[in-house]
Every structure is written in structure tokens, then in C-alpha cells.
N, C-alpha and C positions, 0 to 999 in steps of 0.2 A: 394418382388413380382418381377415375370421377367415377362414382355411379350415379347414373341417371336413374330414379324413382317417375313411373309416370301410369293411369290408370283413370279409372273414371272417381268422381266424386263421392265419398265419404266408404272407401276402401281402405282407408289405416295408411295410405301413404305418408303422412305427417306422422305417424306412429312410428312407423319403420324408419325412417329417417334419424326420427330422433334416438330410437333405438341404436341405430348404427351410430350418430354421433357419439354418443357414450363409449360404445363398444372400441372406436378407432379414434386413439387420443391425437388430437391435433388438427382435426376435421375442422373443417367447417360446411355450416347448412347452407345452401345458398334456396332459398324459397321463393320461386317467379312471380307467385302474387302479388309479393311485396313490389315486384318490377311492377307490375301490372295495376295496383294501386297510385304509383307513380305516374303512369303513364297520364291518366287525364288531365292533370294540374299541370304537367309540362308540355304536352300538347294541347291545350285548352285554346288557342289562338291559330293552331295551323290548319291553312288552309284544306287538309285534307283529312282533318280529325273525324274520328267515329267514334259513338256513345259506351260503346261496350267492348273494353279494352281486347277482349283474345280476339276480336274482329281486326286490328290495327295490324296492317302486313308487317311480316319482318325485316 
């Protein structure tokens, strides 16, 4: 099962999230920021990189 959590900024989605990890033994949280943190330092050389990662197409 996956649930997707998604909304605007500083609505308790990271609230709820971890709420449900708890709740559902065996989960895991997967947090796309972390992707997105990621993203500059691994694209920091390619030719087609942009400064502000949710701008980077998928």
C-alpha cells in the first residue's frame, strides 16, 4: 500500500506522516525533500542544472 501525503507548506504533512508510520508497523517514510536536497550536489555539473531543485523536470 502507498499513501501519497501532499499539500502546501506547513500543513502537518510531516505530522501525519509520522503519525501513520507509528500507527502502520513496518512502514517506511520515504520524504522527497531528502530527494531534493540531493539533487544539487549530484547535478551540480550537468549541463542542464537549475538552482532551485522542484524546478528540475522529472
Amino acid at each position: 500500500m502507498i499513501i501519497w501525503v501532499n499539500g502546501t507548506f506547513g500543513k502537518g504533512k510531516s505530522a501525519l506522516a509520522a503519525g501513520l508510520h507509528q500507527a502502520l508497523p513496518g512502514s517506511v517514510v520515504a520524504d522527497p525533500e531528502e530527494i531534493g536536497d540531493l539533487l544539487p550536489r549530484t547535478l551540480n555539473s550537468h549541463p542542464t542544472r537549475v538552482r532551485d531543485y522542484p524546478k528540475h523536470p522529472a
